[in-house]
C-alpha positions in Angstrom: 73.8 69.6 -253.6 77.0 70.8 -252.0 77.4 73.0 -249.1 79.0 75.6 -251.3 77.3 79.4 -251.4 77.3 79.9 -255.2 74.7 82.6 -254.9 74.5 85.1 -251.8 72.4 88.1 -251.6 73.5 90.7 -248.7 71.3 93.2 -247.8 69.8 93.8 -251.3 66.8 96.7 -251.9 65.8 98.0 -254.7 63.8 101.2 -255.1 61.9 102.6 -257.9 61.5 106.9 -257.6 60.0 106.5 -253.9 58.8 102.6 -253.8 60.8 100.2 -251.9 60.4 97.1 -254.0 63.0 94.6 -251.9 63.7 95.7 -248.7 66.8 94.7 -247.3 66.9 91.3 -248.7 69.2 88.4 -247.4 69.6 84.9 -249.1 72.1 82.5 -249.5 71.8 79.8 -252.2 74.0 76.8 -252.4 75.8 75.0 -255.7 73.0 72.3 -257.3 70.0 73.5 -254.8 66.7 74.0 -256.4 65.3 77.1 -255.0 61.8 78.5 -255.7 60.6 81.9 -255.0 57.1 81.6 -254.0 55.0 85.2 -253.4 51.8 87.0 -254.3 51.8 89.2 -257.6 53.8 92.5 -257.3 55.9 91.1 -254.0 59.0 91.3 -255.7 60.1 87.8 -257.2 60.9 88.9 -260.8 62.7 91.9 -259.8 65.1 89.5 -257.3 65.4 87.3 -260.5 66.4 90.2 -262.9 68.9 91.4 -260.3 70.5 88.1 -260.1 70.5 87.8 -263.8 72.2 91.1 -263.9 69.5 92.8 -265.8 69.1 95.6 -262.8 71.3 97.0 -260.1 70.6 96.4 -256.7 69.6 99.8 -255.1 71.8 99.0 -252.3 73.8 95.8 -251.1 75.4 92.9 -253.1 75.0 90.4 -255.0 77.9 87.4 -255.0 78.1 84.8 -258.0 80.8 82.7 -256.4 81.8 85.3 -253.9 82.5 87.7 -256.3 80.4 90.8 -256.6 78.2 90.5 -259.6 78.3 93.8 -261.4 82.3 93.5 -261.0 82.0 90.3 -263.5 81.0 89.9 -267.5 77.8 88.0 -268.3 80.3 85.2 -269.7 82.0 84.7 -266.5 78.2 84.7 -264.6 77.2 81.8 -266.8 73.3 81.9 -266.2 70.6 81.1 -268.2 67.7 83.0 -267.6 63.9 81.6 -269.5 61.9 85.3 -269.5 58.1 85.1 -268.4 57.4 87.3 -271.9 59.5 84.3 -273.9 62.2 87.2 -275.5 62.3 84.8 -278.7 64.1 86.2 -281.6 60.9 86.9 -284.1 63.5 86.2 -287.2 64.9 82.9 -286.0 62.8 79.6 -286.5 62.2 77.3 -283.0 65.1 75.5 -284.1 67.8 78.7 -284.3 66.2 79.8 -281.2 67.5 77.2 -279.5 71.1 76.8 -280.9 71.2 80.2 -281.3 73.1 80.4 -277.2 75.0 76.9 -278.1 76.7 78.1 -281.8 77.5 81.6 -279.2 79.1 79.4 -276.4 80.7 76.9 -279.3 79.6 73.7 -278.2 80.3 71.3 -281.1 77.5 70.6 -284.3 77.1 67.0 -283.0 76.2 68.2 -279.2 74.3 70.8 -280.1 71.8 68.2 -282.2 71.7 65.7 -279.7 70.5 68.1 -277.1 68.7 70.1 -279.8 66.4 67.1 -280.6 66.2 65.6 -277.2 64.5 69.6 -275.8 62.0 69.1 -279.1 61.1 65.7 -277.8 60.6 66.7 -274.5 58.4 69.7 -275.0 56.6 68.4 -277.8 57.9 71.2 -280.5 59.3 69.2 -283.3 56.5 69.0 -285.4 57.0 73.3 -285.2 60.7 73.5 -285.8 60.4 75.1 -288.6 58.0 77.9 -287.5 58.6 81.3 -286.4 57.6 82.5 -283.1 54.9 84.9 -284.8 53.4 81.5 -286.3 53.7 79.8 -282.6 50.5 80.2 -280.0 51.3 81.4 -276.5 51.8 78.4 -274.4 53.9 76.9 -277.8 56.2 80.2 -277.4 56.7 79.7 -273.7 57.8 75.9 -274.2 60.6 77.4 -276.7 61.6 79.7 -274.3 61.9 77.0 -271.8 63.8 74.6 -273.8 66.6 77.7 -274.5 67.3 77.5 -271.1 67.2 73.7 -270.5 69.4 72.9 -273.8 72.1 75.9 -272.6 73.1 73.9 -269.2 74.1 76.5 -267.4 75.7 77.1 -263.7 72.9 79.0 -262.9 69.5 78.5 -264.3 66.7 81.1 -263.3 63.2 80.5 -264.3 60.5 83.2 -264.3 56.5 81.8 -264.3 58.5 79.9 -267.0 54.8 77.0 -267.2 52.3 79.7 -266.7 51.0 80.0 -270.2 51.0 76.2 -270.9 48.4 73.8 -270.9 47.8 71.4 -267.4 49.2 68.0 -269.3 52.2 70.1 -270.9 52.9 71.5 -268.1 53.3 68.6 -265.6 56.1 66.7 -268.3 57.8 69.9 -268.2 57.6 69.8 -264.9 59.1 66.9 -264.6 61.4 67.4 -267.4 62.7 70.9 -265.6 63.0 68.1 -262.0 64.8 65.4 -264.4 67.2 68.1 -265.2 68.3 69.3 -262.7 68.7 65.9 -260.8 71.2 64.8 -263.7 72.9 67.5 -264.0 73.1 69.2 -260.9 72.4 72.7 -262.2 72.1 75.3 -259.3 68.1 76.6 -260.1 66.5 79.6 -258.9 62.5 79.2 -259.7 59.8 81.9 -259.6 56.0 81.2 -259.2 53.1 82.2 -258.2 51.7 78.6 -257.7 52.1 77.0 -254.2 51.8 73.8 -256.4 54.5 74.0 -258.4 57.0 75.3 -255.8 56.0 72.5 -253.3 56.7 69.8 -256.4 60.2 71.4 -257.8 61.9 73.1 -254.4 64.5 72.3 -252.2 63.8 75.0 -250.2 61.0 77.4 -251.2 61.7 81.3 -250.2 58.0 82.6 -249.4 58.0 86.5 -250.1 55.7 89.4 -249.4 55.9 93.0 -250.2 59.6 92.8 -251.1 60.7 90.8 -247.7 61.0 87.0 -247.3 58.8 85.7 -244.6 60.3 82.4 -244.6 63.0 79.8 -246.5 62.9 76.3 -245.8 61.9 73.2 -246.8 58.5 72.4 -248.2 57.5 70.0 -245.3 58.9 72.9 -242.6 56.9 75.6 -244.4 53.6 73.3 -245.0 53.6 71.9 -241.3 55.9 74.7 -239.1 55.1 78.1 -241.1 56.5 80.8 -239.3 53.8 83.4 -239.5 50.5 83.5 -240.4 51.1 84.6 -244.0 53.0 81.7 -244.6 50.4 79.2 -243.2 47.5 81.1 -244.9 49.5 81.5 -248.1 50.2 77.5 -248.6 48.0 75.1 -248.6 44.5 74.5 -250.7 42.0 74.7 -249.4 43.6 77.6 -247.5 43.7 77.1 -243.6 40.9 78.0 -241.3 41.9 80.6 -238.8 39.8 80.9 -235.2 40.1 83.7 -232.8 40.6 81.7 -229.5 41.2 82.8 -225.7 43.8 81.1 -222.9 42.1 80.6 -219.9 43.7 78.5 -217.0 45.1 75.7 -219.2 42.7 75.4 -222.0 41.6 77.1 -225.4 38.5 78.4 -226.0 36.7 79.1 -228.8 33.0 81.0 -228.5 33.5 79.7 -224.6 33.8 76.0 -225.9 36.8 74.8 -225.2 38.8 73.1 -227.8 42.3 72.4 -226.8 43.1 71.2 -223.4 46.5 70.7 -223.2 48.1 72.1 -219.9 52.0 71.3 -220.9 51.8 72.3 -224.6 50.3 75.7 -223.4 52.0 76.3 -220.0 55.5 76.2 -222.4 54.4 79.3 -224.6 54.2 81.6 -221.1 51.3 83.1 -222.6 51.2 87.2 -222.4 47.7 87.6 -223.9 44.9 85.4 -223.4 43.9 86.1 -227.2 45.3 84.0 -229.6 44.5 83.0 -233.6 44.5 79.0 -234.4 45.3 77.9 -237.5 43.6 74.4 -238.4 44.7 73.3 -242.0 41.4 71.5 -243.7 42.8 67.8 -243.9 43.4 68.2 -239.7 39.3 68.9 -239.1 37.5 65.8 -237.6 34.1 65.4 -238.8 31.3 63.1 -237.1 27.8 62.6 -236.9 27.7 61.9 -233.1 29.3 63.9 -230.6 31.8 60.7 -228.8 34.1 63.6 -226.9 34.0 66.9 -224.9 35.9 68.7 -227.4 33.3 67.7 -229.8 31.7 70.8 -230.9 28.3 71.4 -233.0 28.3 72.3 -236.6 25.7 72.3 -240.0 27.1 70.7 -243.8 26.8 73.9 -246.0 27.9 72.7 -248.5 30.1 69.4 -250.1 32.3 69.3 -252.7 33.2 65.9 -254.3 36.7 65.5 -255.9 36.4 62.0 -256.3 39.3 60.8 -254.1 38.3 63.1 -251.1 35.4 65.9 -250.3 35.5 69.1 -249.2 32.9 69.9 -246.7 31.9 73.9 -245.8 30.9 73.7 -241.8 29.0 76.2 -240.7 29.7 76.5 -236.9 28.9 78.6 -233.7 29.3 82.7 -234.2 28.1 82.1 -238.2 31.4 81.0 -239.0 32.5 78.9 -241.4 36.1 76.3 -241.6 36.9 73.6 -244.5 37.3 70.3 -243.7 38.4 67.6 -245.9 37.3 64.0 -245.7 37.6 61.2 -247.8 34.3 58.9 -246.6 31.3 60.7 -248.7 28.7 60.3 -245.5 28.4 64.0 -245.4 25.1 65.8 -247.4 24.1 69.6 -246.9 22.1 70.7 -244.1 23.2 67.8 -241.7 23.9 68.6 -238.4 27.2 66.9 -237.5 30.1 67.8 -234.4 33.9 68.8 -235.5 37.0 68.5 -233.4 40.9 68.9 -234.1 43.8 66.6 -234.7 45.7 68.3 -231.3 49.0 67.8 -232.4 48.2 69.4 -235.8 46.7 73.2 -234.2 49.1 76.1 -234.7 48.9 79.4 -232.7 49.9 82.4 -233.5 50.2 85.9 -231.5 47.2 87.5 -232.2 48.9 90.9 -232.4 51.9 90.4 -234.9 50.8 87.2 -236.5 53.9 85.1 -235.8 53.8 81.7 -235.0 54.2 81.1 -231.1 55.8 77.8 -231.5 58.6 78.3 -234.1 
């Protein structure tokens, strides 16, 4: 990845009659990053996309495709591939024309086009349908062809929209891989949308979280996992989702229900607290569980319920104020209805204001 902007978006919206779709949007990708737009149904991630693509205007503000001003330049000169969540196959072509069918346009040579013809067949497991028509395809088999149009084209810019959502678990994971194979030989600057925390946290660079048409937060996967700027972000990643408490300062210490359950004078004296009333965010994997209570931050809890995934459980804790977290675990001691004590990895504990939900450490 170079430090090149191949892709900016300045101050972008886009409105439809009186809706504000994306408001005020700013996003800079660079040439051969791998960037995934991560978001909630209806936020606004396939709009960006078709912008991008050129498909729709921007309301208002730019969009640059090597500093140039997008709607100023021909769909040649963008050079993007785009792989459409509703496949856009051509119902007359077979799987095979489907895919030269954007290589005989671009007049890359009959010899190329088969070696990267058959190679895309391989890899998506569609040779033994290269004959076939998309109407004699099946959903996820249509969405693979789509795929491998935009993989075989090799584009500058390759956007993706929900591009694995109709295909099977096994499927999906080689073209996963294939799609993170791809881009690592050839350098291809990708823009990626999903609804599946998963998937983005696999395939991104940098993942762009977005809600209701505004980014809450681009960065890494690590940075947005382990430093999420608000509490969106931090409930929005992560499975199981993170367990939120409604806690109170008080002279040093965190309490919650009165018990306290961070003492930590220098960590909170930094934040200069302006309300005593906090939320903490405790992801599952961070809960201590034990059957005897060994330290004063040890609080009281009851096993609802345990879920066994084989390599680690999931245990449901029902604690004081009939409340429940999520802790994971990976020693199977743990039954329903046992009384047990829980505590937090310190270091791990996020706070956020209480009022506006932003992370008081970030």
């Amino acid at each position: 990845m170079s430090n090149k902007v191949i892709l900016e978006l300045n101050d972008v919206t886009k409105n439809y009659k009186k809706t504000n779709i994306i408001r005020k949007m700013n996003l800079q990708v660079k040439e051969g990053e791998f960037l995934v737009m991560l978001g909630p149904s209806g936020c606004g991630k396939s709009t960006t996309l078709r912008m991008i693509a050129g498909l729709e205007a921007p309301s208002t503000g730019e969009i640059l495709i090597d500093g140039r001003n997008s709607e100023k330049i021909s769909s040649f000169e963008r050079n993007i591939a785009m792989v459409f969540q509703d496949y856009a196959l051509y119902p007359n072509m077979t799987v095979y024309q489907n895919l030269e069918y954007s290589l005989k346009v671009h007049k890359v040579k009959k010899e190329e086009r088969q070696k990267r013809l058959e190679a895309i067949l391989e890899t998506l497991n569609l040779t033994a349908y290269r004959d076939r028509l998309p109407g004699q395809l099946s959903g996820g088999q249509k969405q693979r062809v789509a795929l491998g149009r935009g993989m075989v084209k090799q584009s500058k810019i390759f956007l993706l929209d929900e591009p694995l959502s109709n295909i099977d678990v096994q499927l999906r994971e080689k073209a996963r891989d294939e799609i993170q194979a791809l881009h690592e030989k050839n350098h291809q600057t990708i823009v990626y949308v999903t609804h599946d925390q998963l998937e983005a946290m696999a395939l991104g660079d940098r993942i762009a979280i977005i809600n209701d048409g505004i980014i809450q937060m681009i960065d890494t996967p690590d940075n947005i996992y382990n430093h999420p700027t608000n509490l969106f972000v931090a409930q929005f990643i992560g499975t199981p989702k993170i367990n939120t408490l409604e806690v109170t300062y008080d002279q040093g210490k965190l309490l919650f229900n009165e018990e306290v359950v961070l003492s930590n004078t220098e960590r909170l004296r930094k934040l200069a607290l302006a309300s005593n009333r906090l939320c903490l965010g405790i992801r599952p994997e961070h809960v201590i569980v034990k059957k005897e209570r060994t330290d004063l931050l040890d609080l009281p809890a009851q096993v609802e319920t345990v879920v066994d995934y084989g390599r680690y459980q999931q245990l449901t804790l029902n604690i004081k104020g009939n409340q429940s977290i999520k802790a994971i675990i990976t020693n199977s001691v743990f039954v329903s209805g046992d009384k047990v004590y829980f505590s937090f990895v310190a270091e791990k504990i996020l706070l956020f204001d209480y009022e506006n939900k932003k992370n008081l450490e970030n």
